[in-house]
C-alpha distance (Angstrom), angle and dihedral (degrees) to the residues before:
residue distance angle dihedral
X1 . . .
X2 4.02 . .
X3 3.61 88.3 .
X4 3.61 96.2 45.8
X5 3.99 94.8 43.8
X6 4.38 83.4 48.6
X7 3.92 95.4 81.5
X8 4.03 93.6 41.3
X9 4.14 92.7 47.6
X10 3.94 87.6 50.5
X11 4.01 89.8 42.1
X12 3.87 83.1 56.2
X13 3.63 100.9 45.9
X14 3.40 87.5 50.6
X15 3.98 92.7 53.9
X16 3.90 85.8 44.7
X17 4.20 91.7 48.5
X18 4.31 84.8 64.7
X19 3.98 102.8 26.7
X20 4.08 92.9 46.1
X21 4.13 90.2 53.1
X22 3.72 93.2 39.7
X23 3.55 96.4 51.5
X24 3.22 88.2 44.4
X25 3.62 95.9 52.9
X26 3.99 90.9 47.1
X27 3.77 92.1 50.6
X28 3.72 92.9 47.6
X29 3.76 93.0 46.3
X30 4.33 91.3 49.7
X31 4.02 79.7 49.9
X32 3.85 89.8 51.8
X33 4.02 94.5 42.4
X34 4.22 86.4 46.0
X35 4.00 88.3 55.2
X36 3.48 92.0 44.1
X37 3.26 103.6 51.1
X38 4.02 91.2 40.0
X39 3.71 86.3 65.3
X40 4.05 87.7 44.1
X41 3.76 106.2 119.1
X42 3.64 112.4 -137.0
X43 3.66 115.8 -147.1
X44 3.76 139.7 -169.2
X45 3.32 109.7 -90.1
X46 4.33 113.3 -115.2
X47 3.89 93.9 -144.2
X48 4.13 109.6 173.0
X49 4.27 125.8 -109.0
X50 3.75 140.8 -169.3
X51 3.68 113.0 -140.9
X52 4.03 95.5 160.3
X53 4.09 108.8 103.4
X54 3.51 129.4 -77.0
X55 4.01 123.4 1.1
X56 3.84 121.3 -15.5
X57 4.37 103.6 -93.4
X58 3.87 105.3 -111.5
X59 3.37 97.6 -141.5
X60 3.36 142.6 27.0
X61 4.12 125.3 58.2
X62 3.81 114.3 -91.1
X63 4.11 109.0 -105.4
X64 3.95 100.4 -98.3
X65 4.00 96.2 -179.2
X66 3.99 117.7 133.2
X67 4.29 104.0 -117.6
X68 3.46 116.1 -154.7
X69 4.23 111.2 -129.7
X70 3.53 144.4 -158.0
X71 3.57 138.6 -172.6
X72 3.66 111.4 -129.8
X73 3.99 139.9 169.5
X74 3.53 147.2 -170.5
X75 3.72 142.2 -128.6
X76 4.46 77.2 -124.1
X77 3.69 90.3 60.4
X78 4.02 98.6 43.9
X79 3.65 88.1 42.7
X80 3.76 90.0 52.1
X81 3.98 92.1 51.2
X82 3.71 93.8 43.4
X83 4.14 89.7 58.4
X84 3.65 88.7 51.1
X85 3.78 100.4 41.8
X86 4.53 84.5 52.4
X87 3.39 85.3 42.6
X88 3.97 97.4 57.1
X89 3.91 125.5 121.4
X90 3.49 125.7 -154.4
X91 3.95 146.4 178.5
X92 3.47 130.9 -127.0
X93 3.72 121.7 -105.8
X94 3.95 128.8 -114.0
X95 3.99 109.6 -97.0
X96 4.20 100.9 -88.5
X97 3.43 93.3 -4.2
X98 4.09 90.8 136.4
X99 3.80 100.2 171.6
X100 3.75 105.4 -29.9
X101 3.80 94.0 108.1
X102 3.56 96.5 39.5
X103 3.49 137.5 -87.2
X104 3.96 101.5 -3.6
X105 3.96 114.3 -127.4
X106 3.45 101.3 -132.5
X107 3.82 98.4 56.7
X108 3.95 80.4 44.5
X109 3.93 89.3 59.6
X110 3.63 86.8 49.0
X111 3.80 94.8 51.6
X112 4.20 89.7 39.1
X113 3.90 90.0 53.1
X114 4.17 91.7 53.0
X115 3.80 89.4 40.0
X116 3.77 92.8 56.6
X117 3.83 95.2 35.6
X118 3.39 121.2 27.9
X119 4.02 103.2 15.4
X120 3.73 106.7 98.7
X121 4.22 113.1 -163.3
X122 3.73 92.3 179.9
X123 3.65 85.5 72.1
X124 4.08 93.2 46.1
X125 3.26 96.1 44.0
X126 4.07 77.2 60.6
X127 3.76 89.4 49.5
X128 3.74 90.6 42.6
X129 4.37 89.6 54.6
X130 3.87 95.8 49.1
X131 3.56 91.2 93.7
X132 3.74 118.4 60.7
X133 4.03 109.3 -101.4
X134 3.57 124.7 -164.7
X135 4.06 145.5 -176.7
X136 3.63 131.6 -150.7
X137 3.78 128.0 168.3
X138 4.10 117.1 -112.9
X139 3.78 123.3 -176.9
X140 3.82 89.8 -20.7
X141 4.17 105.0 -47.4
X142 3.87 131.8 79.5
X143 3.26 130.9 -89.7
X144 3.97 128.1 -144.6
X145 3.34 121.4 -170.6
X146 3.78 145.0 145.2
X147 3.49 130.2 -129.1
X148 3.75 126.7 -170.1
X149 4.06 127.8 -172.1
X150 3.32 132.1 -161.5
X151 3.61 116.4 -93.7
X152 3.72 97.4 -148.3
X153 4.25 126.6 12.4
X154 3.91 117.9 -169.8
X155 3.80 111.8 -119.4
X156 3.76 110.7 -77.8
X157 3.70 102.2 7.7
X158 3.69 116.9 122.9
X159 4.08 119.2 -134.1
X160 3.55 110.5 -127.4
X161 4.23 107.3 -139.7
X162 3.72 109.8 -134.6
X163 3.54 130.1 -162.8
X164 3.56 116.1 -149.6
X165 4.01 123.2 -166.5
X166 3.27 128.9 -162.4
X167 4.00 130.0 -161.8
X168 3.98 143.8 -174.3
X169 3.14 134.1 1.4
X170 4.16 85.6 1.8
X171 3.59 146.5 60.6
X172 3.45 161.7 -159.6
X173 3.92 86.4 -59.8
X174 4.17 83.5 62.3
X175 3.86 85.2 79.6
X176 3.89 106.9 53.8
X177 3.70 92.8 93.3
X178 3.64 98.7 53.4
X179 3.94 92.1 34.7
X180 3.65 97.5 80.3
X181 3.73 92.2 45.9
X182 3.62 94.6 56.2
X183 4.37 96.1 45.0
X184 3.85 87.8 43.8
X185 3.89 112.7 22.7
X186 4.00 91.5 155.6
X187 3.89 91.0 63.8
X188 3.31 103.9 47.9
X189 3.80 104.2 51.5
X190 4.02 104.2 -87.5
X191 3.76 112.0 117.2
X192 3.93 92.0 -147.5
X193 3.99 97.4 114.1
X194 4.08 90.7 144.4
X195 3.80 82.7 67.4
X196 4.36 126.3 55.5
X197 3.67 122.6 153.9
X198 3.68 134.2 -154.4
X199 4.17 98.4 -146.6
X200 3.98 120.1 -150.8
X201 4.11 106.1 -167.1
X202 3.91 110.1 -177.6
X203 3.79 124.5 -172.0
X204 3.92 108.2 -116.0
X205 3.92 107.1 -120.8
X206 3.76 112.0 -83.3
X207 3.94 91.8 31.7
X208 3.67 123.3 98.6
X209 3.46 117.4 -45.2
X210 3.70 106.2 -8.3
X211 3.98 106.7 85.2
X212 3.48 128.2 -99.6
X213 3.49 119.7 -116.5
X214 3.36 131.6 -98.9
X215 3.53 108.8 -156.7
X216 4.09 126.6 73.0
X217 4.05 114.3 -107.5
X218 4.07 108.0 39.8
X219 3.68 102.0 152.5
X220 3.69 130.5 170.8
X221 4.29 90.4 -88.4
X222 4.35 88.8 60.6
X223 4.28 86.8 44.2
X224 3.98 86.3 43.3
X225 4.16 88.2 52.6
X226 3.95 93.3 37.9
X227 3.67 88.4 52.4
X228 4.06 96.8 43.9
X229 3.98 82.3 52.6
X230 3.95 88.3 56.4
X231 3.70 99.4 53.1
X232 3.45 90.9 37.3
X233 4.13 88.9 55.8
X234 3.90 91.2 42.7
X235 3.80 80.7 60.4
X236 3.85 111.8 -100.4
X237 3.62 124.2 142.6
X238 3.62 94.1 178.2
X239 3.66 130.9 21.3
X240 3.59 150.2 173.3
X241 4.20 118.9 -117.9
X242 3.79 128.5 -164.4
X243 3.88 136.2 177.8
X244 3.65 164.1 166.3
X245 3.37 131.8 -161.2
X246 3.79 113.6 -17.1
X247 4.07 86.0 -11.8
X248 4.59 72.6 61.5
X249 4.02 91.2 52.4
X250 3.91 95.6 36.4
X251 3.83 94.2 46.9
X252 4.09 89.2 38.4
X253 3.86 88.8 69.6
X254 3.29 94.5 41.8
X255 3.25 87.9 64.7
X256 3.98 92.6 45.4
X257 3.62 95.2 46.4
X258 3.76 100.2 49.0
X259 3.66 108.5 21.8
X260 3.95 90.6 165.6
X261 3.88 95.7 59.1
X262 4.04 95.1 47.9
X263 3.31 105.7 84.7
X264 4.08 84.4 -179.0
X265 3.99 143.0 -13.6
X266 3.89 118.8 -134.4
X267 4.09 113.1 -167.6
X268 3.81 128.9 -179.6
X269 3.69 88.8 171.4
X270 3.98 124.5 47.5
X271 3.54 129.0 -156.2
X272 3.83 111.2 -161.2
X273 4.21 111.4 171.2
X274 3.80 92.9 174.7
X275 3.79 119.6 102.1
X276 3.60 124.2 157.1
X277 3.89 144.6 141.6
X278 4.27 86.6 -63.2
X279 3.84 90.2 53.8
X280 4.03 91.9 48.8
X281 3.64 94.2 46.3
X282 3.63 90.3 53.3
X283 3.82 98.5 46.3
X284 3.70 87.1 46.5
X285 3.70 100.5 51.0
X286 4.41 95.4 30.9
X287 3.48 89.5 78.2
X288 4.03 92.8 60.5
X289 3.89 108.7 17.5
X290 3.60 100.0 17.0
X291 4.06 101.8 163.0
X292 4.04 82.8 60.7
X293 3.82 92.8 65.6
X294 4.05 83.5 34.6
X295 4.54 93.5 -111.9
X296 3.64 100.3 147.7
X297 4.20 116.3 -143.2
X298 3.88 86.7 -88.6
X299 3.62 95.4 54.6
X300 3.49 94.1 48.9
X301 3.76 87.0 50.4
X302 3.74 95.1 53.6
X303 3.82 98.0 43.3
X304 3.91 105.8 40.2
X305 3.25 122.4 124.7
X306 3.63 85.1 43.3
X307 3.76 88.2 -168.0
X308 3.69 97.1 46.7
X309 4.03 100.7 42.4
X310 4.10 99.5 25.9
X311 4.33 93.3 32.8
X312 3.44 117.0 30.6
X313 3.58 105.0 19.6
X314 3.71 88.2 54.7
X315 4.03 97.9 51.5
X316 4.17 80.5 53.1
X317 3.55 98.7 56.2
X318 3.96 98.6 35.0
X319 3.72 106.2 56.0
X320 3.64 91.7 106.7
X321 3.48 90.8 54.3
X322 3.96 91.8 63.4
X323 4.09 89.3 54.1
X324 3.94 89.1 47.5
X325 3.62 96.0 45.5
X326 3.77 91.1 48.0
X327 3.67 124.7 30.8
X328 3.87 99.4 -5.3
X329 4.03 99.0 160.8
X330 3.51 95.4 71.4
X331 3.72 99.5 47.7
X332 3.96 93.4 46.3
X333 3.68 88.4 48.1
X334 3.55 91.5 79.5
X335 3.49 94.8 32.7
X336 4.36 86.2 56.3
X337 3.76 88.7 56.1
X338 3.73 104.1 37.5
X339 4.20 114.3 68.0
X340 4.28 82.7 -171.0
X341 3.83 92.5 46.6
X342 3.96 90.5 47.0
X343 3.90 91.1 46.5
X344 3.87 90.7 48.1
X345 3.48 92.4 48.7
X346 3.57 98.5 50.6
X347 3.52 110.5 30.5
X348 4.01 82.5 57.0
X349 3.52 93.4 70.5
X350 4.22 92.9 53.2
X351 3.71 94.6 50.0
X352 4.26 100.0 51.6
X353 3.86 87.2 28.1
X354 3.65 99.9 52.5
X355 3.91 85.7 48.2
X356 3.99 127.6 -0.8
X357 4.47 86.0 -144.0
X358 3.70 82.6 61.1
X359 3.26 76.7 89.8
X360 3.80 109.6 73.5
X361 3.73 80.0 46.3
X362 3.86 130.0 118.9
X363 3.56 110.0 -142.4
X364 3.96 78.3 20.5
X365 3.92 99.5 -107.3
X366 3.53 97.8 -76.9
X367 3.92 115.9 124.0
X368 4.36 83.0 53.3
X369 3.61 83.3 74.4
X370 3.97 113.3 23.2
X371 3.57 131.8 27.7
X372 4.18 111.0 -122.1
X373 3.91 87.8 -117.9
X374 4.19 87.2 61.2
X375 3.67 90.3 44.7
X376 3.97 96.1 39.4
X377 4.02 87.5 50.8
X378 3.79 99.1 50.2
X379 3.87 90.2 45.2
X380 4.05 88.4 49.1
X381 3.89 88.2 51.5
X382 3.73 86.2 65.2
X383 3.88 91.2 35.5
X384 4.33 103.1 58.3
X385 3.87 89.2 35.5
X386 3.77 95.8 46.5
X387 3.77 88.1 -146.2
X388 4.24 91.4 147.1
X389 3.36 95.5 103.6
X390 3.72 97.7 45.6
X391 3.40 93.7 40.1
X392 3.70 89.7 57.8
X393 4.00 95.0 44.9
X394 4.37 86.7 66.0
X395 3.99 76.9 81.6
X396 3.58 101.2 60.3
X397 3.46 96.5 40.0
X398 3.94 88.8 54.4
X399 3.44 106.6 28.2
X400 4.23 100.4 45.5
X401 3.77 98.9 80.7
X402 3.66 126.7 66.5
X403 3.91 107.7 -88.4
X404 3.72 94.5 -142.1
X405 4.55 91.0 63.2
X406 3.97 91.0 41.8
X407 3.82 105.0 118.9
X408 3.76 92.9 -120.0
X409 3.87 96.3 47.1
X410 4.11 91.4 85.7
X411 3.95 91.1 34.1
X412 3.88 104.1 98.4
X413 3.93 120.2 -164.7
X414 4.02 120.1 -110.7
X415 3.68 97.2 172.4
X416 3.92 119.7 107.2
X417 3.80 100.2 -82.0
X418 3.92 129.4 -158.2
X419 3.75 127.0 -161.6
X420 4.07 138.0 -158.6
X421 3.21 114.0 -167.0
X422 3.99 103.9 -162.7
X423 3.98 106.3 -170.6
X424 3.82 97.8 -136.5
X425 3.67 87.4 53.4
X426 4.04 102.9 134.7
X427 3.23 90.6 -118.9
X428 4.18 132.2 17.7
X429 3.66 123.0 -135.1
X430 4.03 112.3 -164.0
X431 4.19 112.1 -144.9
X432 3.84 86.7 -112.7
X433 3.69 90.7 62.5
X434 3.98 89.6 41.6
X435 3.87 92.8 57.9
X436 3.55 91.3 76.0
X437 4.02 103.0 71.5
X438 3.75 95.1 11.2
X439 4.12 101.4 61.0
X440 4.19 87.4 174.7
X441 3.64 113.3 58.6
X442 3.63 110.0 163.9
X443 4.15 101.1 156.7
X444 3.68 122.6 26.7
X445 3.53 102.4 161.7
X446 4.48 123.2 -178.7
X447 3.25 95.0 -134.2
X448 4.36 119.4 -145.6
X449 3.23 98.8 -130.7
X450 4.08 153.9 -4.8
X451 3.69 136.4 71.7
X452 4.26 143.5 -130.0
X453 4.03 88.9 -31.7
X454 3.36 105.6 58.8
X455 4.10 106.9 163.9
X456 4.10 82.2 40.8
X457 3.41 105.6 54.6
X458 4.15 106.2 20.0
X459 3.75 107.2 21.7
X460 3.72 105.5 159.5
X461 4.01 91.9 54.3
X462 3.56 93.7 46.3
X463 4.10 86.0 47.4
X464 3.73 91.1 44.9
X465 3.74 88.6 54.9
X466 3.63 99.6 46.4
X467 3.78 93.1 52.6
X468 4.08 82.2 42.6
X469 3.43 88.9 59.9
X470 4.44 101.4 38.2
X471 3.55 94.4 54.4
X472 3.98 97.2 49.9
X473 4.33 77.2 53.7
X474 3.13 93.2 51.2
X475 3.93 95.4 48.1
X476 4.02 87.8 52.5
């Protein structure tokens, strides 16, 4: 029986001397692929749109030249605005009522009276043109942007092209402070030389003077796409992106749809949807044992109360977002027609934005920060382009699904990421939180000082931190 059973043992080892390798082999290359693909980063997908009106043309290739732009009035549209600023009612405020209710009426007959008398838009539309501003058509709409160049580069130093996006109640005209500190950092004070940009600021569709679109569902993933399609047709393979809020959303997808052509993403404004059991055990225990849930002293400081900062003061300061994000037409109709009404609206947001004490303010804080010319001119950019409505409608078309089944909500980012943390931000998000949609924080910086409009109202800190965080990218 040995003898016999010889042959069969040996015609089994033999069978085991191929299976046991192969198997081995196909188990170790299933191992491989599983690793692989773990590290696999999933990205939003780019997809393609037609906002222009009617149906997509058939044939012919869309018109991809560069246009040079500029802003121009006439004495028919200053006339026209002067009626309607005489013409203006208003209603008393409530005794001490400062800026509780809103914008208070007699600060806004102050700011009416200068407006109509003493505010001159001939000469901003002159500050407005002294940066080169261009259109170009993208899936069937206009594009405005700006785009500003260095006026001088040291031998063998590479400019950096930066992407700057604006969001609401601003615009591209938020970033002319901050513009010439990043293009020429040497001559205005910032010892940064090793770092110059050349800064591209386009006007998200429906704002300003790039046109609205015309179709139903343009969200911040088809303005993301439309504006990776403009850099990419002004020549840039790879490019820096930075934001606040929707310019943070916008540029945020950019950086999850085409991971390859940010070379980093700059925030001073974070949008985080995701909640969960992890994000109430950490609120919960922050406010006690904070380093266990990894809040830092600061963090606790800017999000304690919880209920107070992250709760009420929240449902305050977001009521208009409810109107926009539902039936936004019929509010901005009056805002379209009234120049007062538009200027309330608007210049609302920078006064309890810029600083939440604004608040038990009179004329609601808001010459401390910005000049009435600034103001004026950002509120006239929505005024002679009547871009209120449209402006308004980004809401709805972002904020009417549920956050969690948007195609970016499961999309995290991998791209080197840099954060300003602004401590009148409306809301604070701590780095811990951060970490869970941006995987590659290499900045996150508390900043001293400053609110919601960053590049508006402190320019050289947000510059300073921007060329903070490049250069540490560019050492990676």
């Amino acid at each position: 029986q040995v003898i016999l059973c010889l042959p069969r043992s040996f015609e089994y080892s033999q069978k085991n001397a191929v299976l046991v390798p192969a198997a081995a082999l196909g188990v170790g290359g299933m191992l491989v692929f599983w690793l692989r693909s773990r590290h696999k980063i999933k990205t939003l997908e780019m997809g393609d749109g037609w906002w222009g009106s009617g149906e997509r043309p058939l044939k012919g290739k869309e018109d991809e030249s560069i246009r040079p732009f500029k802003i121009e009035t006439s004495d028919r549209e200053i006339e026209d605005l002067h009626r309607r600023l005489e013409q203006a009612r208003y209603t008393p405020p409530l005794e001490g009522a400062a800026f509780h209710y809103g914008f208070n009426s007699s600060y806004l007959r102050k700011v009416v009276a200068y407006w109509r008398n003493q505010f001159d838009w001939r000469k901003q539309v002159e500050v407005l043109n002294k940066y080169p501003h261009f259109q170009t058509t993208i899936e069937g709409i206009d594009i405005h942007f700006i785009h500003v160049k260095p006026s001088y580069v040291p031998h063998g130093q590479a400019v950096q092209p930066l992407l700057m996006v604006h969001g609401w109640p601003g615009s591209f005209y938020e970033f002319y402070k901050i513009i010439p500190l990043l293009t020429e950092p040497a001559g205005h004070g910032l010892n940064e030389g090793d770092v110059v940009f050349e800064v591209i600021c386009p006007s998200i569709p429906g704002y300003g003077f790039s046109e609205a679109p015309h179709q139903k569902g343009f969200d911040t993933i088809a303005t993301a796409r439309i504006f990776h399609k403009l850099m990419n047709r002004l020549g840039f393979k790879q490019y820096y992106v930075q934001g606040g809020d929707w310019g943070s959303r916008i540029t945020t997808n950019m950086a999850q749809m085409l991971p390859q052509s940010v070379k980093g993403l700059h925030l001073n404004l974070i949008f985080i949807n995701r909640q969960g059991l992890r994000r109430m055990i950490s609120v919960m225990l922050g406010a006690y044992v904070p380093w266990l849930v990894g809040l830092t002293r600061e963090d606790v400081r800017r999000t304690y109360p919880f209920i107070q900062k992250n709760i009420y003061e929240l449902l305050r300061e977001s009521g208009y977002l409810h109107i926009q994000a539902t039936k936004p037409d019929t509010a901005g109709c009056g805002l379209n027609d009234s120049p007062v009404g538009l200027a309330a609206y608007i210049l609302e947001k920078f006064s309890t934005w810029t600083d939440k004490s604004f608040l038990h303010k009179d004329d609601g804080g808001l010459e401390s920060k910005y000049s009435l010319d600034e103001l004026l001119t950002n509120v006239m950019i929505y005024w002679v382009t009547s871009s209120i409505v449209s402006s308004m409608r980004f809401y709805k078309e972002n904020l009417s699904k549920d956050p969690r089944l948007t195609p970016d909500a499961r999309v995290g980012v991998y791209v080197p990421t840099g954060i300003a943390a602004f401590p009148q931000e409306i809301v604070h998000t701590p780095r811990a939180w951060a970490k869970q949609i941006f995987k590659n924080i290499i900045t996150y910086s508390y900043m001293p000082r400053g609110g919601h409009f960053a590049a508006f109202e402190e320019p050289k800190l947000l510059a300073q931190d921007i060329m903070q965080f490049v250069r540490k990218v560019e050492q990676l």
